[in-house]
N, C-alpha and C positions, 0 to 999 in steps of 0.2 A: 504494500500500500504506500503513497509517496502521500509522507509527512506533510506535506501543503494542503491534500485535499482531506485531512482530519479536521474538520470542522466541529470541533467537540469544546465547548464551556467545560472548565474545570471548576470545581471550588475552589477558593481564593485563599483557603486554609492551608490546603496543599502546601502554599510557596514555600515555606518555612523548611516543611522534612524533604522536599526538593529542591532547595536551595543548598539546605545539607549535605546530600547525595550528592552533586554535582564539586559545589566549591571547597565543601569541608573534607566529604570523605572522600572523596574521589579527585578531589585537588586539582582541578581542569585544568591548559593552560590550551588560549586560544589559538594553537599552532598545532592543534592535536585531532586527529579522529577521532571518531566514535561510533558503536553498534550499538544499536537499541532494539532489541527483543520486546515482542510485547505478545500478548494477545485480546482477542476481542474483550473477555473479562475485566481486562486491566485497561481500558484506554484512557479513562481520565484519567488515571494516576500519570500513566505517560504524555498525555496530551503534559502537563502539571512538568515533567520532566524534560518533555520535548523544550517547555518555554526558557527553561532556565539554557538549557542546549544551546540555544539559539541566541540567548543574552548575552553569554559566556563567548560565544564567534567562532565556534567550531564548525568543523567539516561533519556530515555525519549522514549516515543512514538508517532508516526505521524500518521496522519489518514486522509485520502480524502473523504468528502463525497460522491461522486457518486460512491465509490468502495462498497456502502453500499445498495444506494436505489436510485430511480429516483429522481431528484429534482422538483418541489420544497417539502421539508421535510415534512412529519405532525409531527414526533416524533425523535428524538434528537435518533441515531442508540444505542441499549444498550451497543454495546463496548465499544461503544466512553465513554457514562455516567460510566461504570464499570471502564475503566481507569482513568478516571478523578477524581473517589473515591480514588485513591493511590497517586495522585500528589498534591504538596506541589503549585504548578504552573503552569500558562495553559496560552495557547494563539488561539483564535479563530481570523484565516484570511480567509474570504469568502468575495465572494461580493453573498450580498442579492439576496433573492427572494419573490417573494409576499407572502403573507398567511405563512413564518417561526419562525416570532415572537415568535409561542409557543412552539416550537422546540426549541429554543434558550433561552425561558425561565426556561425548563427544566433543560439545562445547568446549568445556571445560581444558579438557588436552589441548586444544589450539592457545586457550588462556593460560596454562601454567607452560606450555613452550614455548611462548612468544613473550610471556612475561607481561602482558595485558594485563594494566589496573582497573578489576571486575567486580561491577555494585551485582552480588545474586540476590534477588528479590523476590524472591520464589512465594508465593501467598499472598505478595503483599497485599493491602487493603484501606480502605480511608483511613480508619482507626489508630492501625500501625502508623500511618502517615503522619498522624497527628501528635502520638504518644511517643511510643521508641525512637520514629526516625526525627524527633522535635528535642533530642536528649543534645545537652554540650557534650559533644565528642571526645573536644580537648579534656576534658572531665573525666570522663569513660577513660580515654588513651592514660591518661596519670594515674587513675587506680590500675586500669590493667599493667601499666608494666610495672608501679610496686608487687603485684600478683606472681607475674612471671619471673621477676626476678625471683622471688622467695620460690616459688615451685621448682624454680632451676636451679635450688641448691640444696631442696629436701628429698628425702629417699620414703616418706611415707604421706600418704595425707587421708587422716580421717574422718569421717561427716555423718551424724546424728542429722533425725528431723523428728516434728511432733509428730507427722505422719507413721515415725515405726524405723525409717531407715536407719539402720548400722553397716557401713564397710569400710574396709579402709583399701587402701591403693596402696601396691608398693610401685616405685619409680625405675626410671634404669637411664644413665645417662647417655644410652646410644638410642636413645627414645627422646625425640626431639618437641619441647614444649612451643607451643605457636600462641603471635596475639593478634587477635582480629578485633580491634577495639572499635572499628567504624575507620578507622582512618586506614585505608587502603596504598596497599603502594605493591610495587612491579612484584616483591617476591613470592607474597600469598593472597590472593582473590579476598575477598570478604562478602558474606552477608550483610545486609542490609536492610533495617537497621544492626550496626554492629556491637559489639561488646561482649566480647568471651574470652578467656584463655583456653587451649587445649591438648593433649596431649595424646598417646597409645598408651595406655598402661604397661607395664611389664607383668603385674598380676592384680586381680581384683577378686576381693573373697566378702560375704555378708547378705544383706537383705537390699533392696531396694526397692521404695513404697514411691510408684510412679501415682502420687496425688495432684499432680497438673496435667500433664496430658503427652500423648503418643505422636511420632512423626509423621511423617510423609502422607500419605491420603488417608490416613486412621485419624487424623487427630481434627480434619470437617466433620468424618463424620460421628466422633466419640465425645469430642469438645472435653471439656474440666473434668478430672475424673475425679475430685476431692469427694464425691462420695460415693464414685463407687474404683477406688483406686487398683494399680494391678501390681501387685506384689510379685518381685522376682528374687530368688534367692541363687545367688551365685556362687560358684565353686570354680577355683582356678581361670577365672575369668569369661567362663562358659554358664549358660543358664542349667540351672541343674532342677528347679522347678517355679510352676506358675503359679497364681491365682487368684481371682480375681469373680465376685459375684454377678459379672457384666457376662454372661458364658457365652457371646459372641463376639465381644470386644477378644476375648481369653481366645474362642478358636481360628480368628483373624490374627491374632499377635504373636497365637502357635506355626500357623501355617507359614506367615512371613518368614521368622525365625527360624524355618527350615528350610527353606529356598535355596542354602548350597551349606557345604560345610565349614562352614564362617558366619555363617548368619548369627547364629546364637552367640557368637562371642563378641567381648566387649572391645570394640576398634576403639572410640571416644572417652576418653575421661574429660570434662570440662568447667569451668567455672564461670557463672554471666556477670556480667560487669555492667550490663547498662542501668543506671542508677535511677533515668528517665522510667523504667518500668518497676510499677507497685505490684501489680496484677493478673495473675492467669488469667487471659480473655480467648483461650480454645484457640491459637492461632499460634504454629510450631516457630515460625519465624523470626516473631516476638518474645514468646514465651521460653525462647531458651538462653535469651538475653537476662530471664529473671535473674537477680542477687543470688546466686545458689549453685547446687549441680545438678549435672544434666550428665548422661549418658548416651552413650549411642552401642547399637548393637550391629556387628556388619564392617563394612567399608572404612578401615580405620584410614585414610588419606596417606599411603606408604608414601606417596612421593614427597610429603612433606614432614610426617612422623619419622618415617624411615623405618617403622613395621615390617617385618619379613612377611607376613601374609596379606591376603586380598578378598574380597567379598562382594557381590554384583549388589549388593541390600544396604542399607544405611536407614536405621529408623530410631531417632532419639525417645529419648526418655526422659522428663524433666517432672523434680518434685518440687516440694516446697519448704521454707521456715526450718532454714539451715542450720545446726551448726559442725564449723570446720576447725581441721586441726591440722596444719602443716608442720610436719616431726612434733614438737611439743609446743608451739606456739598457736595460740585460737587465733583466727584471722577474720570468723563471721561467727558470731552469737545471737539467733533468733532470727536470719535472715538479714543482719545488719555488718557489713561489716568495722571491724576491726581497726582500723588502719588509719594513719595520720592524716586529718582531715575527713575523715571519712562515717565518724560513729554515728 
């Protein structure tokens, strides 16, 4: 679709977490390309990011998925990947579909080989726009890398919640911890809105009581799970049982997690940092930005963790009303963290 004949009003609200996206996190500079992924679901958000695009004096091309192929996707349209070979920057805004993962991974490969600074916005939604992606960055980037620093020099980290959860993490220092704070640059993509640290564990053993909600297309259609939460007990970093009184939520989250032999193990350890976010509002995007940990099962990102193994599945897991403990130091108490300037 050619960006000129999108004739679409946005809310005026928008500007703020698209002005974000654009100048803050993504640090434009107007001598630079750009890809913009969208689809129909998403257009005013884009329309909203088209305008800052165009403020900013870039070169750039837009693209809608369904102007290309039915959804849901198998294969990333060759346009799309052909233009995203020329751009210096790119932003993917859709909301999910089942079974795209590997369509989106394809993406992804041309962005961590080209070294492309990539807003994924995978969900996003007014809301989001207005809440997570409307957070001081700079803000977020200052706590996360006190975060990361301390995580890159502890060998355990353990995390209580009122929910139930007990595990602890052990670390490994050929296991590379990463910070996606919002603020984007050439070496690792981020989410958008940003704020996380994250890591492969080297082992993870305990409970974990997912009382906010499930990734990828589970969590449209499970939203908040604080009451009816899905308990995972883990063993050597592998699930070793479930359960959960949601008993379709439970045989969707089984099936997933067997999808290869990697699925059930824990790729993600991670920590959210956007400060800008209070609240579980059912949206993985946001929600695993909360103050706290988040898990993922599947996909641990070897190219950037440096993981010896691999998984086609990636599906988070975020709870709530933390508290953590890096080797013997608390760092968050009640979901709040810890740290200078921060309590």
């Amino acid at each position: 679709m050619d960006p000129s004949s999108w004739n679409i009003e946005f809310d005026s609200n928008l500007r703020r977490g698209a002005y974000n996206a654009l100048n803050v996190c993504l640090q434009v500079k107007s001598d630079e390309r750009l890809t913009l992924i969208t689809d129909t679901a998403t257009l005013e958000i884009a329309a909203a990011l088209r305008s800052e695009i165009e403020k900013a004096g870039l070169q750039y091309n837009a693209f809608v998925l369904e102007d290309f192929m039915p959804r849901p996707l198998t294969n990333m349209p060759p346009l799309i990947l052909d233009d995203l070979q020329k751009s210096q920057v790119s932003i993917l805004a859709v909301k999910t579909q089942s079974g795209e993962l590997p369509s989106r991974r394809e993406m992804i490969n041309i962005v961590n080989r080209n070294k492309i600074r990539h807003g994924h916005m995978v969900n996003i939604n007014k809301q989001i726009m207005l809440e997570g992606m409307a957070a001081d960055f700079n803000k977020v980037d200052e706590i996360s890398v006190q975060l990361v620093d301390k995580a890159r020099r502890s060998r355990f980290i353990r995390a209580t919640s009122k929910g139930g959860t007990d595990i602890e993490t052990e670390l490994s220092p050929t296991l590379k911890w990463l910070k996606t704070s919002g603020i984007i640059s050439p070496d690792k993509w981020g989410n958008l809105p940003g704020g996380e640290i994250f890591t492969s564990p080297y082992n993870l053993n305990g409970v974990f009581v997912v009382d906010g909600v499930v990734g990828d297309y589970l969590c449209e259609k499970y939203g908040d799970l604080r009451d009816t939460p899905l308990t995972i007990e883990i063993v050597d970093s592998r699930i070793k049982h479930l359960n959960c009184v949601n008993k379709e939520l439970l045989e969707e989250f089984i099936r997933y997690t067997a999808t290869d032999e990697n699925s059930n193990r824990v790729g993600e350890f991670a920590i959210g940092t956007n400060i800008a976010v209070k609240n579980i509002i059912g949206h993985i995007l946001q929600d695993e930005k909360l103050p706290g940990i988040h898990l993922a099962f599947g996909h641990p990102y070897p190219e950037h963790t440096k993981q010896t193994w691999d998984s086609v599945t990636h599906i988070d897991c975020v709870g709530r009303d933390f508290d953590i403990w890096m080797d013997d130091e608390q760092i968050m108490k009640n979901g709040r963290f810890q740290l200078n300037g921060t309590v």
